[in-house]
ROGU-484795 format. One record per residue (C-alpha): residue in one letter; x, y, z. Coordinates in steps of 0.02 Angstrom, whole numbers, padded with zeros to 5 digits, always signed. Example, Ala and Ser with C-alpha at 12.3 -4.5 7.8 and 13.67 -1.06 7.14 Angstrom:
A+00615-00225+00390 S+00684-00053+00357 
! end
This chain:
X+11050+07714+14169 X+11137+07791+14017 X+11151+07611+13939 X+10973+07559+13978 X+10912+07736+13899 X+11046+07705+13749 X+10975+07492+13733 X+10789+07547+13731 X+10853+07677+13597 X+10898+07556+13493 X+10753+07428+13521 X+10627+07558+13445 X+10730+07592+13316 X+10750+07414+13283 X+10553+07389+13281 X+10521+07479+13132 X+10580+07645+13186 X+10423+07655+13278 X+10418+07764+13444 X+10250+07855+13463 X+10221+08001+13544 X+10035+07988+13474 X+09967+07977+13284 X+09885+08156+13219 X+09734+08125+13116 X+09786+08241+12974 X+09960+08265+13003 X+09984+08381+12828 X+09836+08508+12906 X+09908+08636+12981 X+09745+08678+13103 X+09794+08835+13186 X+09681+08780+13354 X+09629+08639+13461 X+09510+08612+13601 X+09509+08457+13707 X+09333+08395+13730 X+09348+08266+13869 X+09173+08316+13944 X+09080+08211+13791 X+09168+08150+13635 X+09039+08178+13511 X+09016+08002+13437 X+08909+07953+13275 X+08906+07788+13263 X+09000+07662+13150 X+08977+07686+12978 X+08919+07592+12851 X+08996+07451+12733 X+09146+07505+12654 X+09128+07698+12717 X+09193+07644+12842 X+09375+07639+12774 X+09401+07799+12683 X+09540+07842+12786 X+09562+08007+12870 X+09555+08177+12806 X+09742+08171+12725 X+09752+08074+12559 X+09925+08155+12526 X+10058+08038+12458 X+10232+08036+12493 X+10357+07972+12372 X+10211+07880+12307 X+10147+07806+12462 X+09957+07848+12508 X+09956+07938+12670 X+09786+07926+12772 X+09699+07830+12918 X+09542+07828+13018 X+09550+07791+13206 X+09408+07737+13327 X+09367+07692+13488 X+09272+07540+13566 X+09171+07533+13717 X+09240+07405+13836 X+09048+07334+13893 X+08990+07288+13726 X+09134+07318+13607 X+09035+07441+13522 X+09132+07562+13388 X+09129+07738+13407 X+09211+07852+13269 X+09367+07937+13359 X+09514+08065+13315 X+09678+08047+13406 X+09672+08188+13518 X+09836+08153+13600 X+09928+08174+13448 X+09898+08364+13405 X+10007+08503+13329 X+09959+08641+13425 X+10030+08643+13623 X+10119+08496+13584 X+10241+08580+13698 X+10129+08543+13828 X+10100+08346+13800 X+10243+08322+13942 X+10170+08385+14077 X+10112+08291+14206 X+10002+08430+14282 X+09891+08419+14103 X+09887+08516+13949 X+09804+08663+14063 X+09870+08633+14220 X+09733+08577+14329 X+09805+08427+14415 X+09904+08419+14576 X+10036+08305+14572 X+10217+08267+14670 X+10315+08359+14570 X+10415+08219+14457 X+10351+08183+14289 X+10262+08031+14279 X+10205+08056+14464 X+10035+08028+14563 X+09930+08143+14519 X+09741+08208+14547 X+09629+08345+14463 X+09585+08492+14561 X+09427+08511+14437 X+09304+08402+14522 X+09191+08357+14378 X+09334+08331+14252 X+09386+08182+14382 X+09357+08024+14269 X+09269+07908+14397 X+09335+07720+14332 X+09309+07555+14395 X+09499+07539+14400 X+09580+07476+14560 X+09631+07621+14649 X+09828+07599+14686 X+09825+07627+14466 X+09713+07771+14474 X+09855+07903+14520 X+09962+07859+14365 X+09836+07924+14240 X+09963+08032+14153 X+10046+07857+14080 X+09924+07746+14074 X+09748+07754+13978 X+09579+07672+13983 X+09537+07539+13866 X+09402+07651+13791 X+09521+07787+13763 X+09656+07664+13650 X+09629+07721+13456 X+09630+07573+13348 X+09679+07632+13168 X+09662+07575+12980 X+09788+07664+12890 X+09824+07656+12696 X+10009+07630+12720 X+10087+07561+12879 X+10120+07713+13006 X+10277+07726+13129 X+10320+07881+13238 X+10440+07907+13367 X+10448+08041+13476 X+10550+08070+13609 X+10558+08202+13762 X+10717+08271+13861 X+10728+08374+14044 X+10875+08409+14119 X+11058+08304+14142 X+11071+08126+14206 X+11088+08188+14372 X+10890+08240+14383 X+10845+08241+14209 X+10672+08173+14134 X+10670+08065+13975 X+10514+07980+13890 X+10503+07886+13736 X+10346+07827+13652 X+10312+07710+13486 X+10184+07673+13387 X+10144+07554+13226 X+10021+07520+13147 X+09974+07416+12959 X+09831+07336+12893 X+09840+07155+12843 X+09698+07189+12695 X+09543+07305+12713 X+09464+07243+12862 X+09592+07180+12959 X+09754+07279+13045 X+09888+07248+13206 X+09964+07351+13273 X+10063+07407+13449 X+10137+07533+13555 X+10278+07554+13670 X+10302+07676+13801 X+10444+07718+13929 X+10460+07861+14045 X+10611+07880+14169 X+10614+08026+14295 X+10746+08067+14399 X+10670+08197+14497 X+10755+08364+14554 X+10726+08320+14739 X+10814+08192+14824 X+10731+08023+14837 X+10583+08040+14687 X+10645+07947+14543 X+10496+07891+14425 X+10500+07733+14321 X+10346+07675+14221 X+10338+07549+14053 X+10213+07516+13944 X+10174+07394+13812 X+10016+07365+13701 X+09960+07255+13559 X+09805+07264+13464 X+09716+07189+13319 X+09544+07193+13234 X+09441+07121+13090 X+09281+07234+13045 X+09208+07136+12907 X+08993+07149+12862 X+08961+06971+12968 X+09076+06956+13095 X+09198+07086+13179 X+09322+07057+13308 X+09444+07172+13428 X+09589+07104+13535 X+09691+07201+13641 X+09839+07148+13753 X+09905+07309+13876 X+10048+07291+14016 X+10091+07405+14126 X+10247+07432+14245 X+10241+07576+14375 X+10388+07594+14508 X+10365+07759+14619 X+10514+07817+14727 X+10404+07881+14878 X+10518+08033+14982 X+10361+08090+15090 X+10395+08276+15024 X+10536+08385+15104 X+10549+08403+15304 X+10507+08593+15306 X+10409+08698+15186 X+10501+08861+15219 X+10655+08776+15125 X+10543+08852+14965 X+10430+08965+15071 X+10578+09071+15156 X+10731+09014+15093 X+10820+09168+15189 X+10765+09097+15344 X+10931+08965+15329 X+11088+09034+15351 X+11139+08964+15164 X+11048+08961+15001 X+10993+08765+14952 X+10985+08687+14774 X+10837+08574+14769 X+10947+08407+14785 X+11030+08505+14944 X+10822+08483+15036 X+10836+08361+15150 X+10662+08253+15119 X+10598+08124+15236 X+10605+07968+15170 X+10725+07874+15085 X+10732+07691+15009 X+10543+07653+14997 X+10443+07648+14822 X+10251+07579+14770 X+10264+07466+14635 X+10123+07418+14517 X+10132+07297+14386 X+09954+07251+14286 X+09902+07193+14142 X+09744+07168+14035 X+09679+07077+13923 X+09538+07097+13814 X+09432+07007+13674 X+09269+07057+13593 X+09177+06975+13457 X+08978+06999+13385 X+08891+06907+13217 X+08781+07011+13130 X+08641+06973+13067 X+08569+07073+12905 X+08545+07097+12741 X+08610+07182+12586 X+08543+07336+12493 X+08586+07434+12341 X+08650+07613+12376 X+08559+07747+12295 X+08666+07831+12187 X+08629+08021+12105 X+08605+08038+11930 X+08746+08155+11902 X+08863+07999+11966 X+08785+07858+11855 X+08877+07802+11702 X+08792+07891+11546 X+08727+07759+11434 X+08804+07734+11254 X+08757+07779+11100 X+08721+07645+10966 X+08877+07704+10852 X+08974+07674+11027 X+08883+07492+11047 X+08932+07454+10869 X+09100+07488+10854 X+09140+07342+10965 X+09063+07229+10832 X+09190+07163+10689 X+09189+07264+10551 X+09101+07132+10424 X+08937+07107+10534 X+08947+07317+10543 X+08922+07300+10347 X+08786+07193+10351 X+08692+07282+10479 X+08718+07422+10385 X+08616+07346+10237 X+08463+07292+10364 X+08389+07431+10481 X+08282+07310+10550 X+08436+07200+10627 X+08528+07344+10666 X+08391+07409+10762 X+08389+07230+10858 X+08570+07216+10870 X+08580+07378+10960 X+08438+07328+11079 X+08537+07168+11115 X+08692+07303+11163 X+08623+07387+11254 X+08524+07273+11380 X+08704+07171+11376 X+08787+07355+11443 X+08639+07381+11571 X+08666+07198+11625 X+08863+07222+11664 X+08809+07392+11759 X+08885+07351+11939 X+08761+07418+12073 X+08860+07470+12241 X+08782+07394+12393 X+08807+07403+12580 X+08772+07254+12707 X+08640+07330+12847 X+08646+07236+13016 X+08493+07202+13110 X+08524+07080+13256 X+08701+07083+13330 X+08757+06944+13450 X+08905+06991+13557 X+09030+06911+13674 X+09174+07018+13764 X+09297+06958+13883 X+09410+07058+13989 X+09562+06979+14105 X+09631+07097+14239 X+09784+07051+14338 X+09865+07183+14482 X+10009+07159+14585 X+10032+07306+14707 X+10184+07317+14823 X+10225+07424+14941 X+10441+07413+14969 X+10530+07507+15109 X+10736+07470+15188 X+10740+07624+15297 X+10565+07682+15373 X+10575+07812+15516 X+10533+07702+15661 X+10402+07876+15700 X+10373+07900+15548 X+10200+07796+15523 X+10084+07794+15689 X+10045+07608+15659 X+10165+07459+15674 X+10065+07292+15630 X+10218+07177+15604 X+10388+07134+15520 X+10539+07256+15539 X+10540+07449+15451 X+10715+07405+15380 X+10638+07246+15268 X+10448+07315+15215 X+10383+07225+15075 X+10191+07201+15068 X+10092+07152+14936 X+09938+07103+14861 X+09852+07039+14695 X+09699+07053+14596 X+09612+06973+14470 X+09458+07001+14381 X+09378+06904+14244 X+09218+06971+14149 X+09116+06904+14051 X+08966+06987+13954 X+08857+06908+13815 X+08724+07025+13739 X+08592+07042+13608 X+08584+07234+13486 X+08443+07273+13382 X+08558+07403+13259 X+08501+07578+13247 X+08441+07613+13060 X+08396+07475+12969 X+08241+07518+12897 X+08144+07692+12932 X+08056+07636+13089 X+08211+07599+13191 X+08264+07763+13234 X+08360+07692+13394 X+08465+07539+13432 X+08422+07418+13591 X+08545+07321+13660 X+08524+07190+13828 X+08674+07110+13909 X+08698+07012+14055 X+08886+06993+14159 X+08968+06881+14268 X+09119+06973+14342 X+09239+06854+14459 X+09327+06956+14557 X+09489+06860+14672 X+09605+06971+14792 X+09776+06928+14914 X+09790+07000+15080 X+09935+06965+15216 X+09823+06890+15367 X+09882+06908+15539 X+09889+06725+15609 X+09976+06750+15784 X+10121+06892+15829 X+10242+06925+15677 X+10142+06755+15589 X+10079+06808+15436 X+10008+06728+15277 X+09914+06740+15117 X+09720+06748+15106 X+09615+06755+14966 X+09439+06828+14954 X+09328+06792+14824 X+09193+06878+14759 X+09071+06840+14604 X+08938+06984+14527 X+08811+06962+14412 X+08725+07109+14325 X+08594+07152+14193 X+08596+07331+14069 X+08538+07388+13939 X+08560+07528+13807 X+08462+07631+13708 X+08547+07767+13575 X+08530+07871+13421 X+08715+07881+13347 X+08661+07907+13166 X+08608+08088+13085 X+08694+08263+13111 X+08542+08352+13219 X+08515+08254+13384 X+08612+08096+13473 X+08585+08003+13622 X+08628+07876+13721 X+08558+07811+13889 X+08633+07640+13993 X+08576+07552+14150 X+08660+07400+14231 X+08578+07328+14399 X+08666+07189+14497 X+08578+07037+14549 X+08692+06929+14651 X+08858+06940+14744 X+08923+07097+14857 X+08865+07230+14739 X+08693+07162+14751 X+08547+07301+14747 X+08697+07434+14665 X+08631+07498+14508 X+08694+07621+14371 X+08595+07741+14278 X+08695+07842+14125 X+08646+07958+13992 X+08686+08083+13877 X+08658+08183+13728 X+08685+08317+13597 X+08620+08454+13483 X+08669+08521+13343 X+08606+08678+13298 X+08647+08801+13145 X+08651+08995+13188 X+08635+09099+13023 X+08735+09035+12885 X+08933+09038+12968 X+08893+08985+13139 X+08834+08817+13248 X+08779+08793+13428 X+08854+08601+13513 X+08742+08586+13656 X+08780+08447+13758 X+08724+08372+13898 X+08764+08228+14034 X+08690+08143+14186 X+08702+07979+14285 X+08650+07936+14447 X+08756+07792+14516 X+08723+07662+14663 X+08892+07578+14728 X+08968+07473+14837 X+09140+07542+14886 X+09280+07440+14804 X+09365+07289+14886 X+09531+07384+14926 X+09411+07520+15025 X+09325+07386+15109 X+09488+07273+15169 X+09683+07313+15157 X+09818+07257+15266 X+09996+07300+15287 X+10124+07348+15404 X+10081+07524+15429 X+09906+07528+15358 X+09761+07398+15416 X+09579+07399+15423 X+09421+07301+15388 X+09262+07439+15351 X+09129+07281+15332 X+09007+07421+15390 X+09027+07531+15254 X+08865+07616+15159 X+08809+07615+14979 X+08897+07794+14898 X+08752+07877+14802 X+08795+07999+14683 X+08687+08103+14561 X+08768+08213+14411 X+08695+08327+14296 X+08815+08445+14170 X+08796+08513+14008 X+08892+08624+13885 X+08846+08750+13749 X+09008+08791+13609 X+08987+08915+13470 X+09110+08865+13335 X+09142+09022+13254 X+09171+09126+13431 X+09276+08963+13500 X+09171+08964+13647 X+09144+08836+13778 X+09033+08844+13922 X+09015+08693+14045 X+08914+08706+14192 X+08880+08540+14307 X+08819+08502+14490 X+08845+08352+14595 X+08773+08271+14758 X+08850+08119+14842 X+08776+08040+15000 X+08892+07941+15091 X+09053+08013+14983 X+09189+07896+15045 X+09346+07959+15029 X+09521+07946+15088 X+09581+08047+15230 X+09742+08075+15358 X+09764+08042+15543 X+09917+08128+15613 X+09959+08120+15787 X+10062+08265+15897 X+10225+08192+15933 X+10268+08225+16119 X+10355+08411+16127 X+10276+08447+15980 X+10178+08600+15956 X+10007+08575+15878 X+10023+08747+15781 X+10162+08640+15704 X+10172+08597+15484 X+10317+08501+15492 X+10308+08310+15460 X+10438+08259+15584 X+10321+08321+15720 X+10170+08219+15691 X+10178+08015+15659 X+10063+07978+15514 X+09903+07873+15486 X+09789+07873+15332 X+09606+07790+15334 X+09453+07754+15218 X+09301+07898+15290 X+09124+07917+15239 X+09030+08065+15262 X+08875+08017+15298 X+08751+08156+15256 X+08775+08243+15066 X+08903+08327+14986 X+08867+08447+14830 X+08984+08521+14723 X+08951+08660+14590 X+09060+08682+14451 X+09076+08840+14300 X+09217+08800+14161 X+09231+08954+14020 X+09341+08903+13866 X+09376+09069+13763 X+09512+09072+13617 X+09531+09261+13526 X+09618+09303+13392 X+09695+09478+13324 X+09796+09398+13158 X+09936+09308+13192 X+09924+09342+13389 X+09826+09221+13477 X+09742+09223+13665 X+09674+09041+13731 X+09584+09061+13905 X+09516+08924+14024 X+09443+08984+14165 X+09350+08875+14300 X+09256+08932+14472 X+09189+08779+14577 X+09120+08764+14731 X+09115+08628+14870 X+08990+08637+15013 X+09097+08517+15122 X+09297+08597+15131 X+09359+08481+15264 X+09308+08326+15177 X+09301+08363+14982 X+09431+08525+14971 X+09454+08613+14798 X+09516+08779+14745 X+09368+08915+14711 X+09442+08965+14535 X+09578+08906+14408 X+09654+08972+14262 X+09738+08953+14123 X+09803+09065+14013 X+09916+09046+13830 X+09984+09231+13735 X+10049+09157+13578 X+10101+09218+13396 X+10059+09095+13264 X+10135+09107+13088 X+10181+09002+12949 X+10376+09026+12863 X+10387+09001+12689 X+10196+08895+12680 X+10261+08753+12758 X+10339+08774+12936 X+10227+08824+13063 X+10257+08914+13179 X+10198+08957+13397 X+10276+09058+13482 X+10227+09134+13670 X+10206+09094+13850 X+10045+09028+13943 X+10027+09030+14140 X+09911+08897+14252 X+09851+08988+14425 X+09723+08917+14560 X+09689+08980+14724 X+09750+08939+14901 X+09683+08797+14984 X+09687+08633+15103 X+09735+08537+14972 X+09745+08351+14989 X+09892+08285+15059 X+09975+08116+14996 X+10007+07948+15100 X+10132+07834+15044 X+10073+07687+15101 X+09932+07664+14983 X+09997+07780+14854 X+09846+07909+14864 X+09805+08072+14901 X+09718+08102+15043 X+09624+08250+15156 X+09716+08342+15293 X+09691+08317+15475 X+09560+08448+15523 X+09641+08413+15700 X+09797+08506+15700 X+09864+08648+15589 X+09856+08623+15411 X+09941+08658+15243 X+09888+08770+15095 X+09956+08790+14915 X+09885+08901+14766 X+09906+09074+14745 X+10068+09059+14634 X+10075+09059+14453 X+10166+08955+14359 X+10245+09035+14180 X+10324+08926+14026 X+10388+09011+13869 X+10402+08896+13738 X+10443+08888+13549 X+10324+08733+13471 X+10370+08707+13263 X+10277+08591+13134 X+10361+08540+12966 X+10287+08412+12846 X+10276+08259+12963 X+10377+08309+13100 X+10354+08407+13263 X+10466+08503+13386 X+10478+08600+13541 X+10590+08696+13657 X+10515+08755+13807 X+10556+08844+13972 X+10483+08808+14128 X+10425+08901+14254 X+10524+09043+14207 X+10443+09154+14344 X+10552+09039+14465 X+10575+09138+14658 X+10540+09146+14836 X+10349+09098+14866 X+10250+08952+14894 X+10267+08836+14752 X+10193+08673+14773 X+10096+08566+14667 X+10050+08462+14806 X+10065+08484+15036 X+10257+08466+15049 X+10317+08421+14866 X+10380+08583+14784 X+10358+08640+14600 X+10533+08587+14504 X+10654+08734+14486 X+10653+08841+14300 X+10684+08720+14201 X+10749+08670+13980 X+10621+08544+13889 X+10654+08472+13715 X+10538+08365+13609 X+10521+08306+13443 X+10387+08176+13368 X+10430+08097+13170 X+10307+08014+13080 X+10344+07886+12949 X+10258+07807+12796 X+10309+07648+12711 
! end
């Protein structure tokens, strides 16, 4: 493993030097605070001709090269652009960028970077049309409307890497990024990323790699995106450790375990997932030109005659000289020939947009095991537990073609319209049972076809909107419907201070996926053709005063028919049903629908304070579920950072401090190997809490010129108590991280 670290080493440095942590929009700025706004990034539209391309807030130069880039986003429907800074790429808590539990802590996860994991914050769960064996792995992998595409004035490499631990159960990552422009309107660029955990328990090693490609043109008629993204995720699955107490009541054993000493209960089995997209959008605009208005204290002052006649050879000067009458015609004839070579700026308005995106979606998913308990799973379909190795595939092809009236181009149209209609061909494997231990491939396929339409206000710095339906006309999904909106206010309080108020709500109409529907292999099978449409209705908003650094988000949900994934155990004979250990139960995990409604109320209260150089960053969140047993989440969460932050001679910065993450006890869901997902505890028999422990890093986080470092200690408060992230799979022991991120200009 040593040489395959040391090779990939030397392949980023061999493409360009470019490993990417992430890009910082405005590396040179030393902001002194940062607030992740993944409730609503506020978006204004794409600009306008060549406004576009001023690039970034940092027009530094080093050794003579321009420094400066702008980033945005697209949305994957229509391709649409939406302004965008890269948010994974900050200075401040960059210490924290490693962690799979999130920059505050509020996911549950199995304990190995890189691992499954799943936010205890209902309403910050991003609900994605992604197949759900991927979903877990959201810590490496990223939506397509989350990817930054960037236009930089110089071409941009970084590398960053990140160390844990030895090579016995250490954690490594290494990320690159590049990106150049081939002229104005046109740039490529792609990203590498590689993440190998060992794990500090026995049987959890992590391996995930990613590679992505982009490229764009953005000219006035025609604009184009293409993106290329694959991803390879291999999970070493050890069914957490045989008995809790081994962390819980480590003095009930006669001798004191390290965590590679805990025996865990499986061994040899991982989930594999290996997908790949690939995406292509393209529009024509239709339009016209227009001169920009420009103010009179920019326009070019107009000569004076003396000025007009100096250009003139010195002999026709002396004969004008003699005849007022020419010179007063010669001048005239200057200066309509100066006013004639006057360039006027202009900017190309759209007004009809005609758009075609593609997107190509290809999963395998396998499920591997050479030693399976033979009582380990409940269920037995077929094949041997020494020689597992199920799989399936998926493919989807969409296609949309749609029709935008743009927002803006002339005083009337104070919103843009846009109509689209898909086709989405949708093909999936599944082992079929033909006789006993005969199996072989089957393929369903399924074909959708939808109508939507949008309607937003992106331009202006007062009020925004944007509202989105899609209905579905033939296939499965028939009679599902989508209904999406959202907005924002900008309000000025006195002369120092703003009010953000934003505000969200959709009501969605859906078919549960195909993999919820039908999945087969050896220890999971089932066919739910009866399953109901899942109805859910959301409505959240947020209020943040700049100056204070205040963020309030409230929201409410109600699902009917909230389909979910939950565990069957079953008492093994002897067993005692007071029991928690998994050796005592075999295990069983199935798709459930709760049939009546389900309503969960939600309270998140961002607070950063400052007293000079000492800082105090709060996140505190209180939900509520009315349903425990089938949707259980922790009544409050918390984060907390105590940090000094100071600069050393004007150009290192400097944070220094300790921050703690704390939610409170509950059922929390457990996870079942055989799909790769977390699921709900049996109600049935006794069941497992986590929460109530806090979890405590010091770190040390430094930023000079382009370059960024950390050293951090983990969970520092390390001791007897029940430290879990997730039923079964312990918090890692204290623990030494080191990081560093370089950007380059050339």
């Amino acid at each position: 493993m040593k040489n395959r670290l040391r090779l990939l080493g030397f392949l980023c440095v061999g493409l360009c030097l470019s490993a990417q942590a992430q890009i910082y929009n405005g590396a040179d700025n030393y902001g002194d605070d940062f607030q992740s706004d993944d409730f609503n990034r506020s978006s204004r539209g794409e600009k306008r001709g060549s406004d576009r391309f001023l690039v970034g807030n940092d027009t530094s130069e080093v050794s003579n090269i321009p420094v400066g880039q702008f980033q945005w986003c697209i949305e994957p429907r229509l391709g649409s652009v939406i302004d965008a800074e890269n948010n994974d790429t900050v200075v401040h808590n960059f210490q924290n960028f490693p962690l799979t539990e999130g920059y505050t802590g509020q996911y549950n996860f199995l304990g190995n970077l890189g691992a499954p994991r799943l936010n205890r914050i209902f309403l910050f769960r991003e609900k994605t049309d992604d197949i759900f064996f991927v979903e877990p792995y959201s810590y490496f992998r990223h939506s397509l409307s989350d990817f930054r595409f960037t236009n930089t004035l110089s071409p941009i490499t970084n590398l960053a890497y990140h160390k844990c631990g030895n090579r016995e159960n250490g954690q490594d990552r290494v990320r690159a990024y590049f990106a150049t422009n081939i002229n104005k309107l046109a740039g490529i660029g792609f990203k590498l990323d590689y993440l190998y955990g060992r794990g500090y328990y026995n049987n959890q090693a992590n391996s995930q790699f990613g590679g992505t490609l982009y490229g764009y043109h953005r000219g006035d008629r025609y604009n184009i995106h293409a993106y290329l993204n694959i991803n390879h995720l291999k999970m070493s699955e050890n069914g957490g450790i045989e008995d809790d107490r081994y962390i819980e009541d480590p003095q009930s054993f006669q001798q004191r375990y390290s965590s590679k000493d805990i025996p865990v209960t499986l061994s040899d089995t991982w989930n594999r997932n290996h997908e790949q997209t690939y995406y292509l959008t393209h529009r024509y605009n239709l339009g016209f030109y227009r001169d920009i208005e420009v103010p009179d204290s920019l326009k070019p002052q107009e000569p004076s005659a003396s000025t007009l006649l100096l250009d003139l050879p010195d002999s026709v000067r002396t004969v004008l000289r003699q005849d007022s009458v020419a010179m007063a015609a010669a001048v005239d004839s200057l200066r309509q020939e100066w006013r004639n070579s006057l360039y006027t700026p202009q900017e190309f308005v759209p007004v009809t947009s005609f758009i075609h995106t593609m997107q190509v979606y290809h999963l395998t998913h396998g499920y591997l095991s050479h030693n399976t308990p033979s009582n380990f799973y409940t269920n037995h379909y077929y094949g041997s537990w020494n020689d597992v190795k199920d799989e399936t595939r998926a493919l989807r092809l969409r296609n949309t073609v749609g029709v935008a009236l743009s927002e803006g181009f002339n005083k009337w149209a104070q919103s843009g319209i846009s109509i689209y209609g898909t086709h989405q061909l949708n093909t999936y494997t599944l082992p079929q049972m033909l006789g006993e231990d005969i199996m072989k491939d089957h393929k369903y396929v399924e074909n959708d076809i939808s109508v939507g339409g949008t309607l937003s206000r992106l331009q202006g710095r007062l009020f925004h909107y944007t509202a989105d339906s899609e209905f579905w006309l033939v296939g499965p999904k028939v009679g599902d419907f989508n209904i999406d909106g959202k907005a924002d206010l900008d309000l000025k309080l006195g002369k120092k201070d703003t009010l953000l108020v934003e505000l969200q709500a959709y009501v969605h109409h859906q078919k549960p996926e195909f993999y919820l529907r039908h999945y087969h292999n050896q220890a999971t099978w089932w066919d739910n053709t009866g399953l109901d449409r899942e109805l859910r209705t959301r409505f959240m908003g947020s209020l943040n005063l700049r100056r204070t650094k205040t963020r309030l988000t409230v929201g409410v949900e109600n699902m009917t028919n909230y389909t979910y994934f939950g565990i069957r155990n079953t008492l093994r004979n002897g067993a005692e049903p007071t029991s928690t250990l998994t050796a005592d139960y075999t295990h069983d995990v199935a798709v459930m629908q709760e049939s009546g409604s389900v309503q969960v109320f939600s309270a998140t209260l961002e607070q950063n304070l400052k007293f000079g150089p000492v800082h105090w960053d709060n996140e505190l969140t209180y939900q509520k579920t009315s349903e425990k047993t089938v949707l259980p989440l922790p009544d409050f969460s918390a984060y907390t950072n105590l940090y000094l932050l100071f600069h050393v001679a004007k150009v290192l910065r400097v944070q220094v401090g300790g921050d703690m993450r704390y939610f409170t006890s509950y059922y929390a869901p457990d996870y079942a190997p055989s799909i790769g997902q977390f699921a709900t505890q049996d109600a049935n028999y006794a069941r497992v809490k986590i929460g109530n422990y806090p979890i405590v890093n010091v770190y040390v986080n430094m930023f000079l010129k382009h370059c960024r470092l950390y050293l951090s200690v983990n969970h520092v408060n390390e001791g007897d108590g029940h430290s879990f992230w997730a039923p079964h799979y312990p918090i890692d022991p204290l623990t030494f991280h080191f990081g560093l991120s370089w950007n380059f200009f050339n």
